[in-house]
C-alpha positions as CSV (number, residue, x, y, z in Angstrom):
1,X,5.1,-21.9,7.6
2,X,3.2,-22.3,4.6
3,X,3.7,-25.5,3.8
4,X,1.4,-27.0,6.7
5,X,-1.8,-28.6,5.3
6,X,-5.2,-28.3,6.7
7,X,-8.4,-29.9,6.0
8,X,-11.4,-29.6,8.1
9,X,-9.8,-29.9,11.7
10,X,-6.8,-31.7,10.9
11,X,-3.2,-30.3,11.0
12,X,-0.8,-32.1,8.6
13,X,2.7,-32.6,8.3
14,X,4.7,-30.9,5.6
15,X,3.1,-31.6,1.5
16,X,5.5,-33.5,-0.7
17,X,4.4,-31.8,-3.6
18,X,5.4,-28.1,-1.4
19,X,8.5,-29.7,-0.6
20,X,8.8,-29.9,-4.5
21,X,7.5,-26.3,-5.1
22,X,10.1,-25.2,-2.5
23,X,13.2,-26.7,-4.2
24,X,12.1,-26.4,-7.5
25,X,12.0,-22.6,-6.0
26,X,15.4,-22.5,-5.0
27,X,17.1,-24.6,-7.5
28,X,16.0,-21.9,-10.4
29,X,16.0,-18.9,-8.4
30,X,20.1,-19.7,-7.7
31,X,20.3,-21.2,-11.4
32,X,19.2,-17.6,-12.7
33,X,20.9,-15.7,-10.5
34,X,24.1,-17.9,-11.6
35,X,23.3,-16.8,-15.0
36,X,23.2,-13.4,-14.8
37,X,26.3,-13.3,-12.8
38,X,28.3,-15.2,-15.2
39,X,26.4,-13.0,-18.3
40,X,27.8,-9.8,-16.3
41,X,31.1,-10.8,-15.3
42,X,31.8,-12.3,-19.0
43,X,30.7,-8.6,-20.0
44,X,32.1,-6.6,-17.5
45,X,35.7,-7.5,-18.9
46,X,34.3,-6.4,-22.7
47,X,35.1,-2.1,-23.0
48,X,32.1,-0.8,-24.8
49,X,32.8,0.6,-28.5
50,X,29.8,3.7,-27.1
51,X,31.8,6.7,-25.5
52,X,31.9,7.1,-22.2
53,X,30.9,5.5,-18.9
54,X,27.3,3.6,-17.5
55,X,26.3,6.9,-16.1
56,X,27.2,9.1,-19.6
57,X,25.8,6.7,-21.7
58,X,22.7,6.7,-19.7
59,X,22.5,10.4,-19.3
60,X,22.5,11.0,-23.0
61,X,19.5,8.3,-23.6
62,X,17.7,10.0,-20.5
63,X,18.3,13.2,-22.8
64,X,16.9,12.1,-26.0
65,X,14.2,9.9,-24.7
66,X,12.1,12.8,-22.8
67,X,13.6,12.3,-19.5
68,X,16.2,15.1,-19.1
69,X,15.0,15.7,-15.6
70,X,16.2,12.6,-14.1
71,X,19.4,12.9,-12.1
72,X,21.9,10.4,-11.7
73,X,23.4,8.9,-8.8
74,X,25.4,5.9,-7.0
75,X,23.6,3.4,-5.0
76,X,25.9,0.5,-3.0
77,X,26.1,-3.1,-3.7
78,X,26.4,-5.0,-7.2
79,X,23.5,-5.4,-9.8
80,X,21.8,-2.7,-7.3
81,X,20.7,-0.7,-9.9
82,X,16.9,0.9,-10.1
83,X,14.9,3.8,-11.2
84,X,13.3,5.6,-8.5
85,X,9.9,7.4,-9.6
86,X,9.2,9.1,-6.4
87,X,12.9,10.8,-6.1
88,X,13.1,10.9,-10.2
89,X,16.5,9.4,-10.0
90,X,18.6,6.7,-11.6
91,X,20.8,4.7,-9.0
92,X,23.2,2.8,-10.3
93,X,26.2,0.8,-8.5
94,X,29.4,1.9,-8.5
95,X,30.6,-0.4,-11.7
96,X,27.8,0.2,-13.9
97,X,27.9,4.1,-12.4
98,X,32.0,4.6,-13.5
99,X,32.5,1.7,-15.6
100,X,33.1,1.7,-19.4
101,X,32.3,-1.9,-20.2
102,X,29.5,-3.7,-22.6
103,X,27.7,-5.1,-19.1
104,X,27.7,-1.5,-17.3
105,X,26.2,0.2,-20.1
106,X,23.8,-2.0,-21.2
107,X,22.2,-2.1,-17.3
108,X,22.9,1.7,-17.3
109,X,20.9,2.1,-20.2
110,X,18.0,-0.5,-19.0
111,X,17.3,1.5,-15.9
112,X,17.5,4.4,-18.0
113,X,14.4,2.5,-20.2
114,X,12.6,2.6,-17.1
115,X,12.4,6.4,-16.6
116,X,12.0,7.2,-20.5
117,X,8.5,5.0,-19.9
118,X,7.9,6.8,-16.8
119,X,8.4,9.9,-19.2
120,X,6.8,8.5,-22.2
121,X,3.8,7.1,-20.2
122,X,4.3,3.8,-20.9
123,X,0.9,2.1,-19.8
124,X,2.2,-1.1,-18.5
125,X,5.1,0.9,-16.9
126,X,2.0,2.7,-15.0
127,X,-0.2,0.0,-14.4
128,X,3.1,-1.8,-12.4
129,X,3.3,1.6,-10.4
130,X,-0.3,2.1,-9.4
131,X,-0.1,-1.8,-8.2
132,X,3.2,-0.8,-5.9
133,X,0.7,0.4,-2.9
134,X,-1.3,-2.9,-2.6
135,X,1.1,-5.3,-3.7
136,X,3.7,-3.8,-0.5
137,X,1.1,-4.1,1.7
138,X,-0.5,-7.7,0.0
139,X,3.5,-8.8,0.4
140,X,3.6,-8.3,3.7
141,X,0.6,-9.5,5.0
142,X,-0.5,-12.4,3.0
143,X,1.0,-15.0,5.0
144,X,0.4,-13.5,8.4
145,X,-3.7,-13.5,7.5
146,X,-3.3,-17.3,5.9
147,X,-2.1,-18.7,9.0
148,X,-4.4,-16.8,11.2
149,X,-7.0,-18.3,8.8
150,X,-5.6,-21.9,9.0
151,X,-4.9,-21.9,13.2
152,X,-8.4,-20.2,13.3
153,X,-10.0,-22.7,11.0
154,X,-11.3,-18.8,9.5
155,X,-12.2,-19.7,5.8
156,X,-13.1,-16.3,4.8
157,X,-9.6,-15.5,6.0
158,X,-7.8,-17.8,4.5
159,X,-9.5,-17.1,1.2
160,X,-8.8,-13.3,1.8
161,X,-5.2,-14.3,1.8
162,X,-4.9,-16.4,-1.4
163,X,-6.6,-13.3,-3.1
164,X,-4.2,-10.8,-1.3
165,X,-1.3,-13.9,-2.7
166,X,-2.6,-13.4,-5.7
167,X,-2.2,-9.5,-6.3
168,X,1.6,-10.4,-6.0
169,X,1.2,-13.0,-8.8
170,X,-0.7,-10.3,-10.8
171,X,2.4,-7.8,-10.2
172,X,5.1,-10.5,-11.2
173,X,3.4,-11.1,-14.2
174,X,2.9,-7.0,-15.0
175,X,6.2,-6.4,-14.1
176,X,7.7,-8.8,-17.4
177,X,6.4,-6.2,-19.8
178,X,7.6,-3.4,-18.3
179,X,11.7,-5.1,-18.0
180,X,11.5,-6.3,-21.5
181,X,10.6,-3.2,-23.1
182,X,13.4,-1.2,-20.9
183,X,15.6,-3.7,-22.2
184,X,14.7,-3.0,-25.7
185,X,15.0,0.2,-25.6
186,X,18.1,-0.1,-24.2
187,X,19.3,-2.5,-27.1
188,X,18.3,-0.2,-29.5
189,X,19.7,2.9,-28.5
190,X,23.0,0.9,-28.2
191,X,22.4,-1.0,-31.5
192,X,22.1,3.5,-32.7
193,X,24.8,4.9,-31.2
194,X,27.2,1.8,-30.6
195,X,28.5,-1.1,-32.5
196,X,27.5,-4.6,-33.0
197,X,29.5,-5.3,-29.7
198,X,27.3,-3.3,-27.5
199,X,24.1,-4.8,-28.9
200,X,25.3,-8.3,-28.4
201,X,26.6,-8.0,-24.9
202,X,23.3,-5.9,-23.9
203,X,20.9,-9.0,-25.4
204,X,23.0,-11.4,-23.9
205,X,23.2,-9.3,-19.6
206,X,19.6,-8.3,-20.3
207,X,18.5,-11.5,-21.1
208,X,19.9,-13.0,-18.2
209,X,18.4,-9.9,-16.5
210,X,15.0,-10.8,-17.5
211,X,15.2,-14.7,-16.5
212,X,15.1,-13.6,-13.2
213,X,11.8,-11.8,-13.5
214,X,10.2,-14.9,-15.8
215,X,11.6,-17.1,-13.1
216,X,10.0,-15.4,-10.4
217,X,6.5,-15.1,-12.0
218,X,6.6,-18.7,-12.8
219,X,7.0,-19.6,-8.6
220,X,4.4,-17.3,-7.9
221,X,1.8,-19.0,-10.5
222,X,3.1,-22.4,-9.1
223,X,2.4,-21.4,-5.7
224,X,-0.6,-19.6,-6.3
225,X,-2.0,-23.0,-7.9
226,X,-0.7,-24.8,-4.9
227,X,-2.6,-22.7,-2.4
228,X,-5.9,-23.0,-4.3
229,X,-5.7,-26.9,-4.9
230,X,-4.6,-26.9,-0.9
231,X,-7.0,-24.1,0.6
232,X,-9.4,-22.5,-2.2
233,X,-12.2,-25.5,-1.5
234,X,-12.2,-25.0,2.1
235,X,-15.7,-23.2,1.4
236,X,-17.1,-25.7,0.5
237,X,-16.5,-28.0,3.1
């Protein structure tokens, strides 16, 4: 899809240095994910020296950080955990929700970061929410307008979509701040209440957490660079 070339009124076959981009894509995005599965599973099999479960633990950081008012709740799937803003809820899955281990209280007490800086006005925390509008709609719609602009031979178009590209690459890199500092918080509450246990476990799952997130701004530069070496001079021709 995106990976066809154009210049002037030529189609081209697919770019070697995209095919690159692409696998480069893939071979990080699984080697993270790989990471943070091992991190949690190593973790998951470690019982927390903190009383009680994910969803306890959690509760009583809510309580001292400000946010009291967020309710707790189960959400399906594994590592499906989130903060909600517009229902003011913590999801958590079913492990981290029930579980007493080092892994489910350290992402317990990450998502539980999120909602303290929702309640603490953290102001990277609300510059990533007032970007949630456009980037959804600049996610969905980037690619249809680029290929409209490229089989139209539209440069306004396909400039419009590199910029609309480019609000996602602006969100990706927002969005680093705002898991980092959840995950601090999270390590320190645990480093308060728990023992040396719970803080190393935490650093180590929310580390592997947040590779995900550096991994995923770093395609999005890449391609971003990629589409303005490939289309952004097409003004000018």
């Amino acid at each position: 899809m995106v990976g066809i070339g154009y210049y002037g009124y030529g189609f081209y076959g697919m770019d070697p240095f995209y095919i690159v981009l692409v696998v480069a894509s893939l071979v990080l995005g699984l080697a993270t994910q790989a990471y943070i599965k091992h991190a949690y599973a190593k973790w998951s099999a470690v019982p927390a020296s903190i009383p009680g479960t994910g969803a306890e633990v959690a509760r009583r950081m809510l309580n001292e950080g400000g946010a009291g008012n967020i309710a707790i709740d189960r959400i399906g799937g594994e590592l499906t955990d989130n903060f909600n803003p517009q229902d003011a809820c913590l999801h958590l899955s079913e492990e981290n929700f029930s579980g007493a281990s080092v892994a489910s209280v350290a992402v317990a007490c990450h998502e539980a970061g999120h909602a303290v800086q929702a309640a603490k006005g953290f102001s990277m925390y609300r510059l990533r929410t007032s970007l949630v509008p456009v980037v959804s709609l600049a996610s969905n719609f980037w690619w249809l307008v680029l290929m409209l602009g490229i089989f139209m031979n539209v440069a306004g178009l396909v400039t419009a979509a590199i910029w609309l590209f480019a609000a996602t690459v602006v969100f990706s890199l927002v969005t680093l701040p705002v898991e980092i500092d959840a995950s601090r918080r999270a390590v320190a509450y645990l480093r308060t209440y728990g023992a040396g246990v719970d803080e190393k476990g935490a650093k180590q799952v929310l580390t592997a957490a947040a590779l995900t997130y550096v991994a995923s701004a770093l395609i999005s530069i890449l391609q971003l660079l990629y589409y303005l070496s490939r289309y952004g001079g097409r003004n000018r021709d």
